[in-house]
C-alpha positions, 0 to 999 in steps of 0.5 A: 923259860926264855923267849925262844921257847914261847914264841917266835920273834923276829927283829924289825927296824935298823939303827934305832937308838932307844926306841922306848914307845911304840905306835902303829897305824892301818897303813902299816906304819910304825913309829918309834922313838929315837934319841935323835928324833922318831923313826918311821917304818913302812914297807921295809924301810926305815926312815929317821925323821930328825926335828929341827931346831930341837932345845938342848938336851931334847929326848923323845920319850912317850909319843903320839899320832894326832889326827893330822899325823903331826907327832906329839912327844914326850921330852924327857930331856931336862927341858921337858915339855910336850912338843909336836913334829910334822913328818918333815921334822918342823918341831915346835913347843905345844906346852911348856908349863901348867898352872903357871910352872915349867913342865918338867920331864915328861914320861909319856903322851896319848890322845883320846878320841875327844882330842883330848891330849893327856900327859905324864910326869912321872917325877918332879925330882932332878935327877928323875931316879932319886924318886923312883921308889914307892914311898915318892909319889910325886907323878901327876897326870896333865889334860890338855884340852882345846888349848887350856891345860891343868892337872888332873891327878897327882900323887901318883908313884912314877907316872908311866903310860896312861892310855884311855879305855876303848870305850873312852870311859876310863884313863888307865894309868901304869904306876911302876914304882908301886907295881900297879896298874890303876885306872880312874873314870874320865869325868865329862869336863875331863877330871879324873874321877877316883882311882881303882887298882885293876892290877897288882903286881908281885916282885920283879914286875915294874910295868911301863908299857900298856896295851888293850886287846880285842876280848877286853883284856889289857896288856902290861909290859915289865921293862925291867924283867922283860916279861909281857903280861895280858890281864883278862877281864876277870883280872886273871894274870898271863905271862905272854912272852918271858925273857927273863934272866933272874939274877939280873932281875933280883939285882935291880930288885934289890938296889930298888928294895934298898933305895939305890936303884940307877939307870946304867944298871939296866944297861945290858937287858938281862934278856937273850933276845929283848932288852928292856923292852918298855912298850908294846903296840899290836900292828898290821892290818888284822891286828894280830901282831905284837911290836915291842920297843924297849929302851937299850934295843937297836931293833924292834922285836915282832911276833903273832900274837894268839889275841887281836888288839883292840884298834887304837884311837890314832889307827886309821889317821 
């Protein structure tokens, strides 16, 4: 079954060049990664917002909204590293390194509602892909609190998002080479208490994006199979969107399985409408509406959704 025959999607946004994270705000605002920077939507238009004095090699990758709407980013560059923008473009290091190294590629940013900032590295390896099979776990998890940052978690199989629960108790965390989505307690001090697997994935599934909705439920976006998944409260598992093509799937399943997996066999989405979609966020004003980003799309996909997302912590900055 393909997207079409689920739901109706339409494409917003013009000229993006791998939007891999997405975000929304009240304002009717969207905000999407770009190789060359971060574009804004609003009211139709499409704006580039290109940094200035960005290192070489710079590659936005996870983005965030602060409370005095600067955007954090996710350089997944060989630089690496966690960098604030303005609107105007002003770019400037926020965190370069942690317990006395060099941040390496970062995968993804997020900020709670403590201000607390936390940060993923899937890999330390160089090139990342090397590293993106299940018996390489070496993704770690950073805090970044009040200035002082360290490691919170490591050991962890490809790092992807991780997104604090609507209650703030919990860190959920997608671990894509192990199929899994996990979750760990949020300490008082900021420590990460011990892991829980909330969602076990089967074949062909490797989640990147996460969402929480209204009813309880979490969101898990397969960037590979471009299949959307709600988990309930309960743990029960709904396909919401498929755009599958499933001998391109098994493929990349296979060189995954084998340890040859690369990034150009991606290339092409093996969808008819979605391209590696890779993260997702529920927009406009009653929160009802699903925007997916994805890593080889040069437009955003858009559809109602038949459950409201629960208000991200950045939804009225």
């Amino acid at each position: 079954m393909q997207l079409s025959d689920i739901v109706p999607v339409d494409a917003i946004g013009t000229g993006l060049a791998r939007p891999e994270s997405v975000l929304a705000t009240a304002r009717g605002e969207i905000f999407a990664s770009h190789v060359e920077g971060v574009t804004w939507i609003e009211r139709g238009e499409t704006r580039l917002i290109r940094p200035r004095s960005a290192p070489r090699g710079f590659m936005p990758n996870g983005i965030a909204l602060a409370p005095d709407r600067s955007l954090l980013i996710a350089n997944v560059g060989d630089t690496g590293g966690l960098w604030r923008m303005s609107l105007d473009g002003d770019l400037e290091p926020l965190l370069l390194e942690v317990d006395g190294k060099p941040l390496p590629a970062l995968n993804f940013v997020s900020v709670d509602r403590a201000g607390r900032v936390w940060i993923t590295v899937s890999t330390v390896a160089n090139p990342r892909w090397r590293h993106f099979r299940p018996d390489r776990a070496d993704g770690f998890i950073v805090l970044l609190d009040r200035g002082a940052a360290r490691v919170v978690k490591d050991g962890l199989a490809w790092t992807n998002e991780a997104v604090p629960s609507p209650d703030g108790g919990w860190l959920y965390v997608n671990e894509t080479a192990l199929r899994r989505t996990s979750r760990f307690p949020i300490l008082a001090n900021g420590d990460l208490g011990a892991r829980e697997t909330v969602a076990q994935f089967g074949a062909g599934i490797f989640p990147d994006g996460l969402a929480f909705d209204a009813q309880g439920g979490f969101w898990v976006v397969s960037v590979i199979s471009n299949l959307l998944i709600r988990v309930a409260a309960d743990g029960g598992q709904t396909v919401m969107l498929r755009d599958e093509n499933s001998g391109f799937t098994a493929a990349i399943e296979a060189a995954f399985a084998g340890g040859t997996f690369a990034p150009d066999m991606m290339e092409g989405g093996g969808g008819e409408r979605l391209n590696n979609i890779s993260s997702m966020a529920f927009c406009d004003g009653d929160l009802s509406t699903i925007v997916l980003g994805s890593l080889h799309g040069r437009t955003l996909a858009r559809f109602r959704s038949p459950i409201a997302g629960a208000p991200p912590v950045h939804w009225r900055f």
